[in-house]
TORKOL-4160 file (C-alpha; in steps of 0.2 Angstrom, whole numbers, padded with zeros to 4 digits, m for minus):
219
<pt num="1" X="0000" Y="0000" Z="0000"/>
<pt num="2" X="0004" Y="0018" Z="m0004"/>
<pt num="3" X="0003" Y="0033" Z="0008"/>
<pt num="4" X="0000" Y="0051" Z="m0002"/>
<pt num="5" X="0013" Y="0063" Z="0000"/>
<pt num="6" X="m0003" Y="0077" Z="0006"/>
<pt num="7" X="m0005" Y="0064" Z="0020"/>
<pt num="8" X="0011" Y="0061" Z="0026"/>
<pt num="9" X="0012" Y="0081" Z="0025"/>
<pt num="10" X="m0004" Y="0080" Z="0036"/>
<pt num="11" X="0003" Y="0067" Z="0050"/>
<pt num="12" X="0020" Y="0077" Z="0049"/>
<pt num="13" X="0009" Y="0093" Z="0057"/>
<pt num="14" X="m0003" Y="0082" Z="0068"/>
<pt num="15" X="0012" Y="0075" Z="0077"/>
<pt num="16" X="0020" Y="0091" Z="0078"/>
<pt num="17" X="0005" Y="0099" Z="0085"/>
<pt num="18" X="0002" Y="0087" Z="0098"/>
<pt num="19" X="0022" Y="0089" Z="0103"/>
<pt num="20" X="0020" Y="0107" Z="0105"/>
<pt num="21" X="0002" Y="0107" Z="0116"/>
<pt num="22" X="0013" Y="0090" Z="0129"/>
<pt num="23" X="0027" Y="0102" Z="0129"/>
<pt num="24" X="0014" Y="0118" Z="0135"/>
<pt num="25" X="0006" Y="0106" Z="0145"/>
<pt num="26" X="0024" Y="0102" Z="0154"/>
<pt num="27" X="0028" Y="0120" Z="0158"/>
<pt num="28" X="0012" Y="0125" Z="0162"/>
<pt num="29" X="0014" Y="0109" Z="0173"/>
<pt num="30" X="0031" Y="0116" Z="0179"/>
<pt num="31" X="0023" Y="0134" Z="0182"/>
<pt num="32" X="0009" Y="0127" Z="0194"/>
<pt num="33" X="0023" Y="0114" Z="0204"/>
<pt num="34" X="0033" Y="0135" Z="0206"/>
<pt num="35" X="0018" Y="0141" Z="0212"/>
<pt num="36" X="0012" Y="0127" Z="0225"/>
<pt num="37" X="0031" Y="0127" Z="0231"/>
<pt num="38" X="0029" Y="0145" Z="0238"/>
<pt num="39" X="0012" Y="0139" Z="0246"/>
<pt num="40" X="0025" Y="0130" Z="0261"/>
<pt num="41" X="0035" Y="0141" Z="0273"/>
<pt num="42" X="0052" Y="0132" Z="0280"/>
<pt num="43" X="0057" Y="0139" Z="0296"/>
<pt num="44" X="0075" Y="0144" Z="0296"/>
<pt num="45" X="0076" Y="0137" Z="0316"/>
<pt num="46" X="0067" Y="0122" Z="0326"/>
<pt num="47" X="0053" Y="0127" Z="0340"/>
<pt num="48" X="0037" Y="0130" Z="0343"/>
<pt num="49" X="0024" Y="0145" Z="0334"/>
<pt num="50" X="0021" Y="0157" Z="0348"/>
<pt num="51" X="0011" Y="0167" Z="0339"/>
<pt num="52" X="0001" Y="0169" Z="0321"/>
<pt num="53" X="m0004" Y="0185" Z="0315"/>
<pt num="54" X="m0013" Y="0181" Z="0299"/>
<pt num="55" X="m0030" Y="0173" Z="0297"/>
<pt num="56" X="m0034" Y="0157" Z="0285"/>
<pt num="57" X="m0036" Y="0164" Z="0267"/>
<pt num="58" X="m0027" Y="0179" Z="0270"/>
<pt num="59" X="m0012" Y="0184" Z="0256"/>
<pt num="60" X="0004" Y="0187" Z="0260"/>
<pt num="61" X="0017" Y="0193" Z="0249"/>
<pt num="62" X="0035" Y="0190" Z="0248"/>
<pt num="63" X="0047" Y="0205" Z="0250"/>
<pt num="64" X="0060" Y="0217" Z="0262"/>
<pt num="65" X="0044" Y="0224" Z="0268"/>
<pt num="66" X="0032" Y="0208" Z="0271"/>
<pt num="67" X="0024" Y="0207" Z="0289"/>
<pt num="68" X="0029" Y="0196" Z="0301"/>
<pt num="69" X="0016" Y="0183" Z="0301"/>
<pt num="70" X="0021" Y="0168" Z="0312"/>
<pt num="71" X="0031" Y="0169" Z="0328"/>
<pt num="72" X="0042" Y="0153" Z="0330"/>
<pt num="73" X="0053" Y="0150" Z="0347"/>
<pt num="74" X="0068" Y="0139" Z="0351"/>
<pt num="75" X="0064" Y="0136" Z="0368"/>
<pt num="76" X="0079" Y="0124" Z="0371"/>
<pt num="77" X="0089" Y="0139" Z="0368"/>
<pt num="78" X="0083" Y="0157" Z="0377"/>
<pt num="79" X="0092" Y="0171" Z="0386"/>
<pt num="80" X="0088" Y="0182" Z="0401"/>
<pt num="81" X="0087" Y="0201" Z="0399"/>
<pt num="82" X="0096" Y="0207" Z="0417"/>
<pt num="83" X="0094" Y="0223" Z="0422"/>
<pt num="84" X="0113" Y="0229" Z="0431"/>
<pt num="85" X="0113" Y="0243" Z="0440"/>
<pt num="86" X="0126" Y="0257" Z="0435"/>
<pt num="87" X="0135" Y="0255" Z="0451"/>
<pt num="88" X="0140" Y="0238" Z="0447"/>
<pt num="89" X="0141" Y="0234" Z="0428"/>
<pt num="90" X="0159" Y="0239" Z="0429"/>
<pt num="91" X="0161" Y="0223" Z="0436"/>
<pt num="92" X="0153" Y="0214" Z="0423"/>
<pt num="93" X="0159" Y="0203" Z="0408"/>
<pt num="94" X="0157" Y="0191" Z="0395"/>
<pt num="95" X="0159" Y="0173" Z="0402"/>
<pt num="96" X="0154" Y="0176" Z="0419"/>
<pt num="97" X="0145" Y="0162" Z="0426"/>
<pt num="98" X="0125" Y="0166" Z="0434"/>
<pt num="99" X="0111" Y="0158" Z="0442"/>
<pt num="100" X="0095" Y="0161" Z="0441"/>
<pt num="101" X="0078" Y="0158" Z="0448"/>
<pt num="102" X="0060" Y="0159" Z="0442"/>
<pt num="103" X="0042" Y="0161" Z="0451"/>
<pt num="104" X="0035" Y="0148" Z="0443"/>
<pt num="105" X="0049" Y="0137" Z="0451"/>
<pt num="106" X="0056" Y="0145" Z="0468"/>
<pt num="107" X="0068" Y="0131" Z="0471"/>
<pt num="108" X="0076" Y="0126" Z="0456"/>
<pt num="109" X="0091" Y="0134" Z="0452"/>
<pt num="110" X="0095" Y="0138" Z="0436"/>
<pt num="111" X="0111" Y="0139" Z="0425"/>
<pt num="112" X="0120" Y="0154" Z="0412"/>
<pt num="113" X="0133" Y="0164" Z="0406"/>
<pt num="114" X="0135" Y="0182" Z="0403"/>
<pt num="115" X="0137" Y="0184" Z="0384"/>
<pt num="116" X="0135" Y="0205" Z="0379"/>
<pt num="117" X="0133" Y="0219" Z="0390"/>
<pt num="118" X="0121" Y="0234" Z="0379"/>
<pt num="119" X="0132" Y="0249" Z="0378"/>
<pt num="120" X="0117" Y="0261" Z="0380"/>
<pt num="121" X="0109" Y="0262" Z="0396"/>
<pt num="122" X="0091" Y="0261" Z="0402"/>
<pt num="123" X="0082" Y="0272" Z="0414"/>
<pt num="124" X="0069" Y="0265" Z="0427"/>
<pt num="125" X="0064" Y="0277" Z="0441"/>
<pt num="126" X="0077" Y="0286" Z="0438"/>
<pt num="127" X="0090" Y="0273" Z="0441"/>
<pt num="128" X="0102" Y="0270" Z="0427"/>
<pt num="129" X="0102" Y="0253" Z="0420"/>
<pt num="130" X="0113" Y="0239" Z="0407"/>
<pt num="131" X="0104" Y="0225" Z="0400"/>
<pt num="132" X="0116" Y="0212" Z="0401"/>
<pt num="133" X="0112" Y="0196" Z="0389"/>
<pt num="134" X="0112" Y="0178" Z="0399"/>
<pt num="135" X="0112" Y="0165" Z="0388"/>
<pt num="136" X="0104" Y="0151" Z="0396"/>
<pt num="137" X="0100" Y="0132" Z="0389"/>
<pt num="138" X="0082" Y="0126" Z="0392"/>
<pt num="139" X="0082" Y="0105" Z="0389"/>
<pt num="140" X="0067" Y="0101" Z="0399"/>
<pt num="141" X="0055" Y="0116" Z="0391"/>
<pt num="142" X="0053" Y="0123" Z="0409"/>
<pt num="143" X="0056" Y="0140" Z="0405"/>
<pt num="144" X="0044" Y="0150" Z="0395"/>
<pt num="145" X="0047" Y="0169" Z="0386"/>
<pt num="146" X="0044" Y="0183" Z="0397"/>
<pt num="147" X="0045" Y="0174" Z="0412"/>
<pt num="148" X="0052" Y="0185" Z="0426"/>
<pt num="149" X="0069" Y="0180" Z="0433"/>
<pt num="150" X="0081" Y="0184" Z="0450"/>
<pt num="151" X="0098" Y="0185" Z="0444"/>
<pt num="152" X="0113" Y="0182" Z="0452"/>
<pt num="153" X="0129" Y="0183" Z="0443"/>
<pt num="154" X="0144" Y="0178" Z="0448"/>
<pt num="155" X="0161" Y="0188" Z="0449"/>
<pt num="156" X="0172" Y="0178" Z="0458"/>
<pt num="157" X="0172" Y="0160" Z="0463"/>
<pt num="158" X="0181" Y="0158" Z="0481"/>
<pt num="159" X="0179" Y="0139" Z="0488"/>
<pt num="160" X="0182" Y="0131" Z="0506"/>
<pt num="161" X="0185" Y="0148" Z="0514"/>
<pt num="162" X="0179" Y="0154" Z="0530"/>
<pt num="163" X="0166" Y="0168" Z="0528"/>
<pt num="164" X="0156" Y="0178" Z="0543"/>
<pt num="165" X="0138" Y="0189" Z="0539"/>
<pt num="166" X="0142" Y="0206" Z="0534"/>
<pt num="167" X="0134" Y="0213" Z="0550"/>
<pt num="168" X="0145" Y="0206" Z="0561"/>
<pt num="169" X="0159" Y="0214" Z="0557"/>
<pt num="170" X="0163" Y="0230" Z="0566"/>
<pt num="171" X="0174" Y="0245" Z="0562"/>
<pt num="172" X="0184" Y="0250" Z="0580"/>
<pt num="173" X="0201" Y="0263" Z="0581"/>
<pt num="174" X="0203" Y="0260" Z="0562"/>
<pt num="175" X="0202" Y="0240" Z="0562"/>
<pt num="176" X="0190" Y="0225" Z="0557"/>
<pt num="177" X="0184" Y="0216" Z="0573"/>
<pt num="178" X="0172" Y="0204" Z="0576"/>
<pt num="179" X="0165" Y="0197" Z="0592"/>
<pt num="180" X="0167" Y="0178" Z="0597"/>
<pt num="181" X="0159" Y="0170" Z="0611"/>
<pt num="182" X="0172" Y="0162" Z="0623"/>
<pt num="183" X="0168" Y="0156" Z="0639"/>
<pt num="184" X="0152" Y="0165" Z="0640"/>
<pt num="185" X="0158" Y="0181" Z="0634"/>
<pt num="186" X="0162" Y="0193" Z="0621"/>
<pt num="187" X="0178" Y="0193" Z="0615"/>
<pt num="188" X="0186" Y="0207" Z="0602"/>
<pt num="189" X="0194" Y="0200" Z="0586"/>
<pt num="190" X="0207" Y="0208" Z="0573"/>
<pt num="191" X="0202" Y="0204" Z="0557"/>
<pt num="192" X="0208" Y="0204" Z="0539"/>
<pt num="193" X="0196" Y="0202" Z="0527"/>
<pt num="194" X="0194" Y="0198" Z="0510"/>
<pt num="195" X="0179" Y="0195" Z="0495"/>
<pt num="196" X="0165" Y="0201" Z="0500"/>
<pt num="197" X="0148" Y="0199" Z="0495"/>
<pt num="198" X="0126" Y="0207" Z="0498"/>
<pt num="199" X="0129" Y="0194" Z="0513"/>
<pt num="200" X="0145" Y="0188" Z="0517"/>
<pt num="201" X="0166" Y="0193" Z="0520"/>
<pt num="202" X="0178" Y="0181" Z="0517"/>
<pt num="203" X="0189" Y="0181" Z="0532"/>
<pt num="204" X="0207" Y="0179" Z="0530"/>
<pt num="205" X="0218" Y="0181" Z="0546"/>
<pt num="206" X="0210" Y="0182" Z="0564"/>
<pt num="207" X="0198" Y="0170" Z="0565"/>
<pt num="208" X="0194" Y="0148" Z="0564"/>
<pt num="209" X="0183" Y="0138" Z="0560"/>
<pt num="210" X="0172" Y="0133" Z="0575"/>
<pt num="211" X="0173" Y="0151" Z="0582"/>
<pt num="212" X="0155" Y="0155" Z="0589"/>
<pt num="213" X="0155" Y="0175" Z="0581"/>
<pt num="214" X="0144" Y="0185" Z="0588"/>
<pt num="215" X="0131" Y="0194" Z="0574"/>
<pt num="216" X="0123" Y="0211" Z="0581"/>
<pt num="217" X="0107" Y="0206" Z="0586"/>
<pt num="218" X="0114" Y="0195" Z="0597"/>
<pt num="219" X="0124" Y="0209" Z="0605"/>
């Protein structure tokens, strides 16, 4: 059998007809699979949504200037906002070790480290303030945002030293002296001291362990 040559002709444009409208079809295809893939939103960081300020059917463009929409927190990883006084963030520094305590859990002490300092200062009742960032690691998911914390950060690290209360030492003829109890009475001790804390002096010469010192309301 014999095929025309106005057939062949004919078959020739059919086919490439029906190639160009699959290949259409695959980048109209390709379009819509583009499209769909800016319909999911990767998180850059594992957590949790703390928030969602857009509503279901709601549009949201892509740009420099697009709104914050969703909230997400790493609550394994969160940081204390500590307010220094002015009087003491001299002594503060990166790497200082702090512990902290929360009202949700008054007897567990929690761990962190001093990481910045913010140069500018803040003004609260006309105290002058330092936020100083503590960086703190949340495992067990006990601690939430915004939760309030009592800080305590540590300068100095003295171990196994003998320390009295603040109010029992006394300032006599120029000298550090406490009182100890000996034989039923008072009895002056010279003193040198050493750290000191809110609550505590480190003593260093005039005293042992085991003296019964004297505070002032016992006086």
């Amino acid at each position: 059998d014999f095929v025309s040559r106005d057939k062949v002709d004919v078959a020739e444009r059919d086919y490439k007809t029906a190639l160009a409208q699959v290949n259409q079809i695959k980048e109209t295809i390709k379009y819509k699979e583009t499209q769909m893939s800016y319909a999911t939103i990767t998180a850059p960081i594992s957590g949790v949504i703390a928030s969602v300020s857009t509503q279901e059917g709601e549009t949201v463009a892509a740009g420099l200037n697009a709104p914050t929409f969703v909230n997400i927190i790493d609550l394994s990883r969160l940081q204390v906002d500590a307010y220094v006084d002015e009087t003491d963030i001299g002594k503060i520094k990166p790497g200082l070790e702090a512990t902290f305590t929360v009202d949700s859990f008054p007897e567990k002490d929690f761990k962190g480290r001093v990481t910045a300092v913010y140069p500018k200062a803040t003004i609260q009742d006309n105290v002058v303030y330092y936020i100083t960032i503590i960086s703190i690691e949340n495992p067990e998911g006990k601690l939430k945002p915004d939760m309030t914390a009592n800080v305590i950060i540590n300068l100095k690290k003295h171990e196994n030293v003998l320390t009295v209360p603040n109010r029992a030492i006394k300032r006599e003829r120029g000298k550090r002296v406490v009182y100890v109890l000996e034989n039923g009475r008072p009895v002056q001790k010279v003193i040198k001291t050493g750290w000191k804390d809110s609550n505590y002096t480190e003593i260093i010469e005039g005293l042992k362990e085991g003296d019964r010192v004297i505070i002032e309301e016992t006086m």
